[in-house]
ZAGU-217004 format. One record per atom (N, C-alpha, C): z, y, x; residue in one letter. Coordinates in steps of 0.05 Angstrom, whole numbers, plus 5000, padded with zeros to 4 digits. Layout:
! residues N
ZYXa/...
END
This chain:
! residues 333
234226625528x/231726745519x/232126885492x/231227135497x/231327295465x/229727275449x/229527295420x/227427215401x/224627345410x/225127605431x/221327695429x/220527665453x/222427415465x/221227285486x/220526985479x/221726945459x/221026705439x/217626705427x/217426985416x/215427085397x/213427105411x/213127245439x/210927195462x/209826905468x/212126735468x/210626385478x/209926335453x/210826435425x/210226335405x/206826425399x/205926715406x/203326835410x/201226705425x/202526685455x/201726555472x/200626255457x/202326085444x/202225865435x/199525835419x/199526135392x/196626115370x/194326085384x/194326295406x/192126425421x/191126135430x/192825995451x/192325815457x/190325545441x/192125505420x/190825355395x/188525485383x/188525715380x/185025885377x/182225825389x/183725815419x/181025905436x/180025505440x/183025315431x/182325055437x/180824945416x/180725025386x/179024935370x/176325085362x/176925325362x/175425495359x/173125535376x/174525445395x/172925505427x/170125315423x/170424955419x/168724765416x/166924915395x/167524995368x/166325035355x/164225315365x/164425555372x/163425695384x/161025515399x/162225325419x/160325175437x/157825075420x/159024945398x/156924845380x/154525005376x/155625195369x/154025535355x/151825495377x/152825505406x/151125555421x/148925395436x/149725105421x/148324945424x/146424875407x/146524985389x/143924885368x/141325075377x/140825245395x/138825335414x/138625195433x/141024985446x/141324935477x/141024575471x/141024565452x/142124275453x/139324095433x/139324205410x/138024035386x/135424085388x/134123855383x/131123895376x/130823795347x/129623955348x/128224045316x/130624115299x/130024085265x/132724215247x/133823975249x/133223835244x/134223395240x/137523445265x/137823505283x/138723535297x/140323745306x/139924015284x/141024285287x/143024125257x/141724045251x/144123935222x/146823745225x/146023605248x/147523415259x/149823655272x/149123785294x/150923875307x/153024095287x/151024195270x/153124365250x/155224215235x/153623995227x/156323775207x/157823705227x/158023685253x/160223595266x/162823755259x/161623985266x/164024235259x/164324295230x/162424195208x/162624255176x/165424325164x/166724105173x/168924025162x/171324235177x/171024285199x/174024445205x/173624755217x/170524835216x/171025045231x/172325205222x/172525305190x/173625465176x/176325425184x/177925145190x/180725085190x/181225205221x/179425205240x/180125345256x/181425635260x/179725805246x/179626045253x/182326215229x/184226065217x/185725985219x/188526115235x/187825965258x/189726015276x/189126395292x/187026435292x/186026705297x/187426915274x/187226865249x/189126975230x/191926925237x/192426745248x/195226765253x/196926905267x/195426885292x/196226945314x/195127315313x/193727465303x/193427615289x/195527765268x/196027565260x/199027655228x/201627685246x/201727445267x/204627505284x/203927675305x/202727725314x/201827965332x/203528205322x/202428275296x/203228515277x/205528585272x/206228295262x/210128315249x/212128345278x/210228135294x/212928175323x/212228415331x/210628355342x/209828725359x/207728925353x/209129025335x/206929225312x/206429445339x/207829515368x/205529705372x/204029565391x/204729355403x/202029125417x/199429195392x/199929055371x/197929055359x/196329375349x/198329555347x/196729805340x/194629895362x/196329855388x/195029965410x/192529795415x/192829485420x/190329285412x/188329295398x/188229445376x/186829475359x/185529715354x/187129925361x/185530145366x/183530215384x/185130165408x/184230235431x/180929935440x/181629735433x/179229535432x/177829495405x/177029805399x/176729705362x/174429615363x/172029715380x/168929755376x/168629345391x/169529325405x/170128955411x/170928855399x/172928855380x/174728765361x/173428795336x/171228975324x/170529065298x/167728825304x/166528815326x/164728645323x/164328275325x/166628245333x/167628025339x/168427845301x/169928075293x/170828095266x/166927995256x/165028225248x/162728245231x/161427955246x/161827965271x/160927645280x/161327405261x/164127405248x/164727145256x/164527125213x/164827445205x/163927355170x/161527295174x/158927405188x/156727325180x/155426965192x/157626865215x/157826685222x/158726465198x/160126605190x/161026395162x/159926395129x/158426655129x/156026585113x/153326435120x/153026465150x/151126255150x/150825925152x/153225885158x/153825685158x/153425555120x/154425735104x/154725615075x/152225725069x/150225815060x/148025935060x/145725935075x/145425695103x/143725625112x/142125355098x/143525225088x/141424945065x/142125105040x/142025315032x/140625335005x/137725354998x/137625395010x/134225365009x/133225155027x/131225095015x/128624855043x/125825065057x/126225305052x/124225405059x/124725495098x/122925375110x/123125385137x/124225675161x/123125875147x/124026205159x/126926205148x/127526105125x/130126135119x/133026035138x/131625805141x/133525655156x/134225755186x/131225945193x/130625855217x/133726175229x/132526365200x/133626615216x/137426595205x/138426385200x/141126375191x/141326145215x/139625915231x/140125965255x/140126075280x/138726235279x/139126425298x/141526635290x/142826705260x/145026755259x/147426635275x/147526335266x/149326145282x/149226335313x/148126245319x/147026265354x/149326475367x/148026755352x/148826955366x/151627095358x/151527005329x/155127035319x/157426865335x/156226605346x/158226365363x/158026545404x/155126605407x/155826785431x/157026865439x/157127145421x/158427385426x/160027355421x/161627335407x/164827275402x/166027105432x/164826885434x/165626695459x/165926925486x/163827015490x/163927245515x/166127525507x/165727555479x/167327895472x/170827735480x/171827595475x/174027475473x/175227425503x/173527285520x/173527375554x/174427735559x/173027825551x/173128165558x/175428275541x/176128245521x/178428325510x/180528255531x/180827945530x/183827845554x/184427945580x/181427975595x/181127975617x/182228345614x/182028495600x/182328825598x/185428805586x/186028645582x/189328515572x/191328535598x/189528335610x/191928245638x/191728445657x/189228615664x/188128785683x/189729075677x/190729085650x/191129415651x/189329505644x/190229715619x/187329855608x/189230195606x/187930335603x/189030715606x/190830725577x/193630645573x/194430725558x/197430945560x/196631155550x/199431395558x/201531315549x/203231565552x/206631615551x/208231515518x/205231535502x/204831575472x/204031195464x/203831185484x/202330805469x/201130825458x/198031015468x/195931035451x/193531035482x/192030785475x/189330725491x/187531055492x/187531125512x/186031475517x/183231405533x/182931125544x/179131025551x/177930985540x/175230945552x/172730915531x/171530745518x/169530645510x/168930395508x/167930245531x/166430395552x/165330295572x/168030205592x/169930375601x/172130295617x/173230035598x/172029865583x/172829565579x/170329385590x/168629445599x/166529265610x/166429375645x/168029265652x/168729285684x/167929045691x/167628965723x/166828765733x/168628535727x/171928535722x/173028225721x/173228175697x/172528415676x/172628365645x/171128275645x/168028235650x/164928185646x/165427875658x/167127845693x/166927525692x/168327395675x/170727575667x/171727375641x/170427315618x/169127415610x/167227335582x/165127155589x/163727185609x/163026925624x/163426735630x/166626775635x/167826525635x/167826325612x/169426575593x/169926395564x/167726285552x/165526435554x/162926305546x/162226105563x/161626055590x/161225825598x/164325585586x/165625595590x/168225415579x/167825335556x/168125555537x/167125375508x/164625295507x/162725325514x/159825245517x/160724855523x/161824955550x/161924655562x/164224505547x/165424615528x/167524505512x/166424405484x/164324515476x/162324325453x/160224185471x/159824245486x/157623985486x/159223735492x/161723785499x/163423545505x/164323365481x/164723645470x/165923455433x/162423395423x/160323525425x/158123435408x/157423125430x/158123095454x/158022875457x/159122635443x/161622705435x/163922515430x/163322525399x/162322675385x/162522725354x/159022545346x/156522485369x/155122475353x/153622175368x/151522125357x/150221715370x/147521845375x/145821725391x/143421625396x/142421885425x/140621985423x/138522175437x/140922435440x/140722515428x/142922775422x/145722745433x/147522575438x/149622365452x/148522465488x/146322205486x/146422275515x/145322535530x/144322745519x/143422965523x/145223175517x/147523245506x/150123275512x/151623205529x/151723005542x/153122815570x/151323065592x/148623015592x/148123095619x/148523405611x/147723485586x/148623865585x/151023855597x/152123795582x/155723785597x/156523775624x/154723645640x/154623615672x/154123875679x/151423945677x/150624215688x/151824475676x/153624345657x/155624625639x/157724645661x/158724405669x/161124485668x/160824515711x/158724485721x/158824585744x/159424815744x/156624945734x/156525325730x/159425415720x/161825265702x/163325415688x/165125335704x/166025125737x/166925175745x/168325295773x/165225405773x/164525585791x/166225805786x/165025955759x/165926175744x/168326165749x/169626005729x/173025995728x/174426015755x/173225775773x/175425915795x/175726165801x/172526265811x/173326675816x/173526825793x/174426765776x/175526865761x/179526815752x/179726615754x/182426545765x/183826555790x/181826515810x/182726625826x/182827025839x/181627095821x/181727385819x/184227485813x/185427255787x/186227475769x/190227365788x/189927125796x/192626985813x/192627195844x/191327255857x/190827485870x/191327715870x/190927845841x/191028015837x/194028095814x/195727925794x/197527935784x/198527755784x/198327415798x/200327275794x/202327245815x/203626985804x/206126915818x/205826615815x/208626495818x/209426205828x/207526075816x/209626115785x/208625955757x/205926035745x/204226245751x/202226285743x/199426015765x/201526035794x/199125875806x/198725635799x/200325515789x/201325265773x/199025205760x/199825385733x/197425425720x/195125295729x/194025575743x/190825545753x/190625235770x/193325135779x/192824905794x/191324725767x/193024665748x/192824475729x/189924525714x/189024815709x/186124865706x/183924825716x/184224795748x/182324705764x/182224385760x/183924295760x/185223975765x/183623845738x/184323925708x/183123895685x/180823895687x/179224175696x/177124245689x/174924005711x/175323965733x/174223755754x/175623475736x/176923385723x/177423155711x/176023095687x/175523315666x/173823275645x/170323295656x/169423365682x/166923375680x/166723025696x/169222995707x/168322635721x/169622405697x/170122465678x/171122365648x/168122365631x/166722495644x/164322615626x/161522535638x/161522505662x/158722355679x/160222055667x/163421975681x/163321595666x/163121555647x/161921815620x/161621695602x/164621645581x/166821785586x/169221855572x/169122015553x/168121975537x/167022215521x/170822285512x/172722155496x/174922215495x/176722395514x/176622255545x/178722395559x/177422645568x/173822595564x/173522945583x/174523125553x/173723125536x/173923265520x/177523335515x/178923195516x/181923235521x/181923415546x/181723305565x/181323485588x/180323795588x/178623785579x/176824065571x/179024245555x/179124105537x/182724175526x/184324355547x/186224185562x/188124165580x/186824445597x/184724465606x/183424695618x/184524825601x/182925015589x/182525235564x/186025345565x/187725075549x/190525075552x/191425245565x/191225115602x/192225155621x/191525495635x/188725575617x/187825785628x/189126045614x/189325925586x/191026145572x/193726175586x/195125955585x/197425985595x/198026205628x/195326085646x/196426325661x/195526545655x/194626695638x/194126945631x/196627075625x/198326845599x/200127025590x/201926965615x/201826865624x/204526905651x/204227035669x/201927175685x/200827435696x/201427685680x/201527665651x/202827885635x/204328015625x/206327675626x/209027715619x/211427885648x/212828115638x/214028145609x/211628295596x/210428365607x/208928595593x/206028505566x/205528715555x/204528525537x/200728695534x/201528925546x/199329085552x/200429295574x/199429195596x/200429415620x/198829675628x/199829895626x/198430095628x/196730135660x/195030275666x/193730245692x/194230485701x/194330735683x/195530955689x/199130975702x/200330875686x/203230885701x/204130615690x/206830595709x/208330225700x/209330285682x/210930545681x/213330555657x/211130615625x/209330685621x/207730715598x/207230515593x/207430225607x/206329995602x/208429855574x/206529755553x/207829665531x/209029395538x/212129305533x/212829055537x/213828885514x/214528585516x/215728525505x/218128575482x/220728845502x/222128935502x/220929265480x/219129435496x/219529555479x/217129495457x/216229375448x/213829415432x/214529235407x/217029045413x/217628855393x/218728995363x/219528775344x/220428955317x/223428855320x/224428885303x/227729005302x/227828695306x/230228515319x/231628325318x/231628175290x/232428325264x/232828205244x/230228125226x/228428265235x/225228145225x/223927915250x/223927875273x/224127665287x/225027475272x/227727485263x/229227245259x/228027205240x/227927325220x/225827295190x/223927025188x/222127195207x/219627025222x/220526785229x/222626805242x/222926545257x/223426305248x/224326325224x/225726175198x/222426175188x/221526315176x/218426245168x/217426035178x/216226145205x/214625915224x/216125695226x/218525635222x/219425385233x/219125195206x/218825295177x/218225215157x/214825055161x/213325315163x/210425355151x/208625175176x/209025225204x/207925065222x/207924845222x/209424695215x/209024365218x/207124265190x/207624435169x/206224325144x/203124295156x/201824585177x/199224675167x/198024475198x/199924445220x/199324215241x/198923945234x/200623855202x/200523595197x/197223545171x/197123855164x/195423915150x/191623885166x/191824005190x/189924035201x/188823875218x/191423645221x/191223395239x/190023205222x/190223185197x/190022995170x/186123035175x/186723285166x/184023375167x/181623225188x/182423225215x/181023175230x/180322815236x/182622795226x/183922445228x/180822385209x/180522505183x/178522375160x/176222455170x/175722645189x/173522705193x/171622565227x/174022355243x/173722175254x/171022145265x/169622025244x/167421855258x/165221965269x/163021845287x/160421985298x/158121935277x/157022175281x/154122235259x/152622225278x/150022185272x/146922195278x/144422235267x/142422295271x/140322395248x/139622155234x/140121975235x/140821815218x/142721825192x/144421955194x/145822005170x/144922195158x/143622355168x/142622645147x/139522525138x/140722615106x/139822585077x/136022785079x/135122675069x/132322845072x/133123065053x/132023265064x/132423605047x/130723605016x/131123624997x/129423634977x/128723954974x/
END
């Protein structure tokens, strides 16, 4: 295996870790419309995530930064050509993170109310835009001779791009109410259990024709694998989750997400953006990577810096352990 076939599972790897932490938290977003009654309870579900969402997103910078250095024209072409999805996803997720720090500064009730409905729709859209980006990933999007995206914005909202964002949004949806099960006690606990039931029907509806679209339509051996282990997960965390496992479904729910990324990038691989116009214009591994001796660079980096920020982020979560309930939140002065 050559280093920018190293650098692909290593991508594959952030992405993965992205959509697995990031993903719950998104869910959260979308549950403080779906889930909480009253603020007593929109406070609860936000402090679940208080502590790490920022440490999440994170890995989206990362996987972002190595994107760049390994395959600066993956990423040029990525970025250009998906800017108007990509630019909003981006304004999503700052104004997502000001509301989050700037929603209890004040006690005045409209205040609160319209920095949650910030939450809401910044945790949405991103969950669904992020489906449609991948799904226009693995499918082939119009890029020429030049490795420059020549479609529109609309030729990215096609029919299996659109079930993919549906997907991801039903998935992470059903991937926080699983952790807000497991993260919180009383009324709110068991009303997460049953969201979670009826989440994770609808999302595994979705996901199959949608994995099975995409195994149909670009996979192979090891990709069916995959989707085996996705279906297998995803039916194990929702019967983890009626017995009341709040641990293993939520691991499970995991193991999905995981398993789903993984067959994407293996439907893709070698390629890293396949052109739909011709095969040979399609950007690969091979040609889109950076010189050998900046790989290696990298490679020596990450093998440093990754274990610090995994032992870093694990610490993190280790202290942040226990279940809350509106019981613990402090009256607002």
């Amino acid at each position: 295996m050559q280093l920018h076939d190293v650098w692909f599972v290593l991508i594959a790897v952030l992405w993965t870790g992205y959509f697995f932490l990031e993903g719950f938290d998104f869910g959260i977003g979308v549950l403080t419309k779906l889930l909480a009654r009253g603020r007593t309870e929109k406070r609860v579900l936000i402090n679940t995530i208080g502590p790490v969402w920022d440490g999440n997103e994170v890995w989206l910078l990362t996987a972002g930064g190595a994107t760049f250095a390994a395959f600066p024209d993956w990423y040029a072409t990525l970025f250009s050509g998906f800017y108007l999805p990509l630019l909003a996803i981006l304004v999503c997720l700052i104004i997502r993170g000001v509301a989050f720090e700037y929603r209890h500064k004040r006690t005045e009730e409209r205040w609160q109310a319209n920095w949650e409905h910030a939450i809401f729709w910044t945790s949405l859209l991103p969950a669904f835009l992020w489906g449609v980006v991948f799904a226009n990933i693995v499918r082939g999007v119009e890029i020429d001779q030049n490795k420059e995206y020549v479609g529109g914005i609309l030729d990215l909202f096609n029919a299996y791009s659109v079930l993919g964002g549906l997907v991801t949004l039903a998935l992470f949806t059903f991937h926080g109410a699983v952790f807000a099960a497991l993260k919180t006690v009383g009324g709110i606990r068991d009303r997460a259990r049953a969201l979670a039931t009826r989440l994770g029907v609808a999302t595994a509806a979705a996901a199959v024709g949608f994995l099975g679209w995409t195994q149909a339509a670009h996979g192979d051996g090891t990709s069916l694998v995959a989707l085996a282990v996705a279906v297998a997960a995803l039916a194990g965390a929702l019967g983890a989750n009626i017995a009341g496992r709040e641990g293993w479904s939520f691991a499970l729910s995991g193991v999905t997400i995981a398993a789903a990324v993984a067959m994407l990038f293996l439907t893709l691989f070698p390629n890293v953006m396949p052109s739909s116009l011709d095969d040979a214009w399609s950007l690969t591994v091979t040609n889109a990577a950076s010189s050998p001796y900046t790989l290696k660079i990298m490679t020596w980096c990450a093998a440093v810096a990754t274990p610090v920020v995994l032992l870093y982020q694990g610490w993190t979560y280790w202290v942040f352990r226990k279940r809350i309930g509106t019981q613990h939140i402090a009256d607002a002065h």
